[in-house]
N, C-alpha and C positions, 0 to 999 in steps of 0.2 A: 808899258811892259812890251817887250820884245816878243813879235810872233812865234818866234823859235821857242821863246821860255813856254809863250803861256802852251804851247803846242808839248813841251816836257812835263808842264805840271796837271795840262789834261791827262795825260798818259798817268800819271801817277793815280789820279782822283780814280780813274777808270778801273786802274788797278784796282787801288783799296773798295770803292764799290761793289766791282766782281769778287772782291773778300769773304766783304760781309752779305751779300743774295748769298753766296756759298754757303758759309756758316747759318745762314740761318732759315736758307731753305727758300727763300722769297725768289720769285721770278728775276732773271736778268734783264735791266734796262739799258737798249745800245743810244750812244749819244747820236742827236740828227746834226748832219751838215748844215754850217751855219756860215753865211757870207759875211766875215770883216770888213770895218769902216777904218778909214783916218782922219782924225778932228785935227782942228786947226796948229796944234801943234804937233803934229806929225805920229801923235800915237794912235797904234790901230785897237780898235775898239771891236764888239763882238758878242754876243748872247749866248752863255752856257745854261744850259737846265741839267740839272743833275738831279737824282729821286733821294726819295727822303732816307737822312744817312742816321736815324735815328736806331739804335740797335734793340730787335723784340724782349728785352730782358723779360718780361713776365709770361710770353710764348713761349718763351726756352724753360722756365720753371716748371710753366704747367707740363709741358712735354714731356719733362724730368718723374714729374710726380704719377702720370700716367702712364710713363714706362717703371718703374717702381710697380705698382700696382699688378698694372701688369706680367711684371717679374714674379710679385707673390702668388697670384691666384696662380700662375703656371708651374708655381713648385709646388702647392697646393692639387693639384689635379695630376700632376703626375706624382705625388706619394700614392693618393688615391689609385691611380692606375698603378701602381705597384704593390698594392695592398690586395686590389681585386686580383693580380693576377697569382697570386701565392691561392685568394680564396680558390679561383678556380682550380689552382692545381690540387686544392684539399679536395674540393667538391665532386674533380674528376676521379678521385681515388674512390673517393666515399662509393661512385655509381659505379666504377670496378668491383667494389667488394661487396654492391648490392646484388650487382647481376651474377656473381656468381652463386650467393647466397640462391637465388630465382633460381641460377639452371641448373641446382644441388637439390631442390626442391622438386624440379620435372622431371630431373634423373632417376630419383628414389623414391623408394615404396613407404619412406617412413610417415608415420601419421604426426600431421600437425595441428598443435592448435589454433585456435582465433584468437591468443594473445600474440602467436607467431606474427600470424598476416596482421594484425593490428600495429605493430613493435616496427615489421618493415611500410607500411603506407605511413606512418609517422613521419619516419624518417626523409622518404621521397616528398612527402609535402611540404616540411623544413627547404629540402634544396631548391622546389620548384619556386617555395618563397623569395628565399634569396637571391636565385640567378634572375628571378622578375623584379627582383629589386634593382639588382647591378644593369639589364638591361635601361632600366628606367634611369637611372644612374646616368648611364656611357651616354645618353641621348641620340640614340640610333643604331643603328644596325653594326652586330658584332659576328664577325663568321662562328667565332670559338663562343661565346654567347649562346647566341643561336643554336648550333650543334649540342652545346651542353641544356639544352631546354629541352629540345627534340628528342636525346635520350632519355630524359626525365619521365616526358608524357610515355613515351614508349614502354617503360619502366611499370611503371603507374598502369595501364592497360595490361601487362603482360600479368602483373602482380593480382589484380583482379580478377583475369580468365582463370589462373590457380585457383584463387581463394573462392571461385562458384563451383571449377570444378570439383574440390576438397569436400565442399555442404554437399554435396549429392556421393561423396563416396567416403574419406578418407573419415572425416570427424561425424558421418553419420557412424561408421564403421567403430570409430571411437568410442563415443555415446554408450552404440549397443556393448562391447566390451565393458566398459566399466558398468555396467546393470548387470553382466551375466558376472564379472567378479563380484559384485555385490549378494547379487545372489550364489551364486559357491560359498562365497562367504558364509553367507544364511544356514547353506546346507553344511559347512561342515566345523558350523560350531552346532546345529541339530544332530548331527555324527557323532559329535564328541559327547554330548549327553546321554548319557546311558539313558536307553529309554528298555523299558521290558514290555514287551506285547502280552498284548488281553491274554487270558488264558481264558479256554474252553474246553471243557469234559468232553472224553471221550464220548463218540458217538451225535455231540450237538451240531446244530445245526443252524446257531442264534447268534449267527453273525453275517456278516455282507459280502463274503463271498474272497476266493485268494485275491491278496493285498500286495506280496511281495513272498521271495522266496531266501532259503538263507544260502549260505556258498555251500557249494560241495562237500560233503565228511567219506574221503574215501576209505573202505572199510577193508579190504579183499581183491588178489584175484580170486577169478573163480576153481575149485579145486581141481576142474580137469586140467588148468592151463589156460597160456597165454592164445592156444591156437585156436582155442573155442569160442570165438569174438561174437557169436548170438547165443541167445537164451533170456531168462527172467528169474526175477528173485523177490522175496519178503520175507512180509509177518502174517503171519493165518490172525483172520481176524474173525472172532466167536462175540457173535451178537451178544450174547448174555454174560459171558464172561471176555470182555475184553481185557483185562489186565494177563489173561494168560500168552505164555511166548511159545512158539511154534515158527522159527523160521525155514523154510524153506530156498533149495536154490536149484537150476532148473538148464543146466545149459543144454543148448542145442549139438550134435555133432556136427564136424568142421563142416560139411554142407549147406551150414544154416538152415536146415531143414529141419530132420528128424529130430525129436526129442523122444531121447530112449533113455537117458537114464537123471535121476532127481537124487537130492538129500536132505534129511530132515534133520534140524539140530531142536531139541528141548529149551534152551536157552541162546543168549547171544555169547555170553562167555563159550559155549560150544562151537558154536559159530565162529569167534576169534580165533580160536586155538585148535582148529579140526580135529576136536576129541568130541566120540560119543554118539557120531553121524550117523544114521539109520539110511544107507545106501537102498536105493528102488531101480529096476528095471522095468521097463515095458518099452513096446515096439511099434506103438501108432498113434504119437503123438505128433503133431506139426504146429511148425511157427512157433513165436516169442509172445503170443497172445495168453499165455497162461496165468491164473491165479488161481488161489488158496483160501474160502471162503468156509470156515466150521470142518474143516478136517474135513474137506472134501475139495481135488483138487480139478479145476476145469480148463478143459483143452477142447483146441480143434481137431476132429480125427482126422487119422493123413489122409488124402487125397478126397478130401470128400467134403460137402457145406453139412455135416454131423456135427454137433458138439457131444462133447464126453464128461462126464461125471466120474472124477474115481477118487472109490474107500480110500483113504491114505490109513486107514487102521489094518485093510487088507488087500492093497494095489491091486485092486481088480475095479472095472467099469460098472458104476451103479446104473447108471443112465446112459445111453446112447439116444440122441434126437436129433431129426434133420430140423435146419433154421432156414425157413422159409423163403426162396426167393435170393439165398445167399450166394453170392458168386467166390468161386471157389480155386486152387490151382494156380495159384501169386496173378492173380485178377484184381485189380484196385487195389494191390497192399500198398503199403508207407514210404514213403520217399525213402530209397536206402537201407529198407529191410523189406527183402525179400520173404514169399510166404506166410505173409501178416493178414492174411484175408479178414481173419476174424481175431478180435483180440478182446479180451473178459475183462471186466474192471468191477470193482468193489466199493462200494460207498456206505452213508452212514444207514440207507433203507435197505441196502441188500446187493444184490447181483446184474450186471450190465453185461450187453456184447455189442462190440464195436463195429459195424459192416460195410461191405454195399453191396450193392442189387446191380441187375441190369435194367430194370427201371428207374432207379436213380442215378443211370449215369457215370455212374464212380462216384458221385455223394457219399458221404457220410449218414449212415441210418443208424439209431439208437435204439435197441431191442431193453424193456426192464425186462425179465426172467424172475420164474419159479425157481429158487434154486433146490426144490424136492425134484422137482417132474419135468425141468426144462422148460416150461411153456412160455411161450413168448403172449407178456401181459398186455404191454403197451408199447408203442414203435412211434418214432418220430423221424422226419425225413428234414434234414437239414439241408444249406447252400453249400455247404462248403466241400469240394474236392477231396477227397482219401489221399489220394497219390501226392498231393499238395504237401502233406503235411510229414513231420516227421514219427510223431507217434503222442496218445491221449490218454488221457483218467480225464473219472468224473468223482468228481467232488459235491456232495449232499444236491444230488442230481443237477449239476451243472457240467458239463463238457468243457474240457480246456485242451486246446491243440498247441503243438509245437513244431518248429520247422528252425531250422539252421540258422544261423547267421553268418559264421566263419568256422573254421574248426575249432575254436575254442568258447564259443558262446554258440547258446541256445537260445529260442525268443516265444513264452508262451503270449499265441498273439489273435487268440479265436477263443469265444466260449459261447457255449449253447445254451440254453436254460431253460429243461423240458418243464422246470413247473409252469412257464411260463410262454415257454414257446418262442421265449424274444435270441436273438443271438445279435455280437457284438466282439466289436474288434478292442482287443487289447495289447497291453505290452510290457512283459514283466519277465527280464532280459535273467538267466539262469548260467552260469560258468560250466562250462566240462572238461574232463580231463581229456578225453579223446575225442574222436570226430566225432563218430554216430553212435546214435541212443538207441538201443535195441528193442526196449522195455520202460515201461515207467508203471509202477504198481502205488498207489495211493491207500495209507489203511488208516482205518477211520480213528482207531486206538490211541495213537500219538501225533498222526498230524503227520506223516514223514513221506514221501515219494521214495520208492523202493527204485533207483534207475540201475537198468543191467548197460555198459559204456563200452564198448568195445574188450569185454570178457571182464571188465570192473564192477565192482559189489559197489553204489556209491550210494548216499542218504542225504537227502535236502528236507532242510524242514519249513510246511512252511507258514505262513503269515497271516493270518484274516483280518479285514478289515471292521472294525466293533460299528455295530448297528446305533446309528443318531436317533437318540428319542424328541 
């Protein structure tokens, strides 16, 4: 062969070699310089090495089958990522409409319960599961991952701190509400039961003491008028015959002072209908301390610590007696009535005067009284302040005081108990038409508090609590 050829069909070999390393990825082999002979016939001779022209077919399959493979697992993992990233756009919604749910909760005063907080930690422990799953998932580190984890836990803490502080206010607050409706509840299906209270005869005393009191029955102004906003009123009450009626009314004139003139009605139908009134003057009477005990009516004399005894059969003064140690001259009178130094009360034993001394202070001192001869039988000195109070009866010798609340409530919220000497605070809340109570007269007969209201005739009757055998 000609040097020239085999030198063209190196080039070719070379060629197609460089082909096939190409196609199949194998290393290039360059051919080495080799020095030609010429044997005895003149042809030149020569050593080619060429690399193996054998082509990978089983490399090239497996290569094929491995990028296959590879093809699927990578549509495979990116559906997946496509999947998670729709999850996360739910998930990040869902923590939008929790956190605001939270910061509607911090906002306002409404009480929540512990199905609330329970309904919302649910929820955030669902997503905390699932974005630790997709974390575990993604196998590494996710910025938006990440972020949506970190709101989670935050979430979760912030949801807590509510739900401890709600136990210390919001659903203790809860609690007690639905007890106190439960109880109204109680009370006002006990309301709607008619219930009728104990009865007890005139004059007894066999029972435990006032219980409760009933609303106001307003009866009258009083007949001199609206200007005459002090004085006292009732029922005479006759130990022996109480079923007889004898009212009386007693206003003071417009100085809150003097009581100068009284009327007597035989009945309460006279009473009603200002027919048949037995009109009285006299000129030294003082204060709204007065009552009507057997047809004889007792007052303090003006200017003076005398009490007065008068005939009502003949308005003239049976008795005049000074009370001993009495301060006199609106010294310790009543919250809001003036010239109340002394004020007489009636009970189921008999005759009472309400005081104070300057030994007591302004205390309240409790004289029981003769009511023939005035004489002061037996005295008790109580705690409790005069000036404090609004004004008092005793009831089957127990003392019960009153003092305001607002203009339209009363609060008897004191009683003494000279059988006993004990005193104790109570609270048995009384309605009024007007501000101040002039007068409260107590008669043993029917049970009713005679109160004089700002020139008003008004009747409460009221309640005893029945003695537990």
């Amino acid at each position: 062969m000609k040097c020239s050829n085999l030198a063209a069909l190196l080039v070719f070999l070379q060629n197609a070699i460089a082909l096939n390393a190409t196609s199949t990825t194998l290393s290039s082999v360059p051919f080495a310089n080799v020095t030609g002979t010429l044997n005895n016939h003149g042809v030149c001779q020569c050593s080619v090495y060429l690399p193996d022209t054998t082509f990978p077919v089983k490399k090239v399959e497996m290569l094929e089958i491995t990028a296959q493979v590879l093809s699927e697992k990578f549509e495979r993992e990116l559906s997946k990522v496509s999947q998670y990233t729709k999850a996360i756009e739910i998930y990040e919604q869902k923590i939008r409409n929790l956190t605001i749910k939270v910061e509607h909760m911090e906002m306002t005063s409404v009480s929540y319960t512990e199905l609330d907080f329970q309904l919302l930690k649910l929820e955030i422990r669902e997503m905390e599961r699932l974005v630790t799953e997709l974390k575990v998932t993604l196998g590494g580190s996710n910025v938006i991952v990440e972020q949506l984890y970190v709101e989670i836990r935050n979430l979760t803490l912030m949801v807590n701190d509510l739900e401890s502080l709600d136990k210390t206010n919001i659903l203790a607050i809860r609690r007690e509400i639905v007890a106190l409706q439960n109880r109204l509840q109680e009370c006002e299906k006990d309301r709607n039961q008619t219930t009728i209270p104990p009865y007890f005869p005139p004059g007894s005393c066999g029972h435990g003491g006032v219980m409760n009191i009933s609303q106001p029955y307003i009866v009258q102004l009083n007949w001199r008028g609206f200007p005459y906003k002090y004085g006292a009123w009732g029922r005479d009450y006759f130990l022996h015959t109480p079923q007889k009626d004898l009212f009386w009314v007693a206003p003071l004139n417009t100085d809150g002072r003097l009581l100068e003139y009284y009327r007597l009605y035989d009945s309460y139908d006279d009473l009603l209908l200002f027919k048949n009134a037995r009109e009285r003057r006299i000129t030294y009477g003082e204060g709204s301390g007065t009552v009507v005990y057997n047809n004889s009516m007792y007052f303090n004399i003006y200017s003076s610590r005398d009490m007065g005894k008068l005939d009502l059969n003949t308005n003239t003064v049976a008795v005049r007696k000074t009370l001993p140690n009495a301060v006199y001259g609106n010294r310790f009178s009543y919250a809001g009535v003036n010239w109340q130094d002394m004020d007489f009360a009636v009970d189921e034993s008999g005759l009472w005067v309400i005081y104070s001394t300057e030994e007591s202070t302004g205390n309240i001192v409790i004289s029981k009284l003769n009511e023939t001869t005035l004489d002061v039988l037996h005295t008790w000195q109580t705690r409790q302040y005069k000036p404090s109070i609004s004004n008092a009866f005793i009831v089957c010798g127990v003392l019960y005081a009153t003092r305001p609340v607002n203009t339209k409530k009363e609060e008897i919220f004191y009683m003494y108990d000279t059988n006993t000497e004990q005193e104790a605070k109570i609270s048995i809340i009384m309605d009024k038409m007007l501000e101040t109570i002039q007068s409260i007269n107590y008669n043993p007969s029917d049970h009713i508090l005679y109160v004089y209201n700002d020139g008003y005739l008004v009747k409460y009757n009221l309640i005893f609590q029945p003695v537990l055998h």
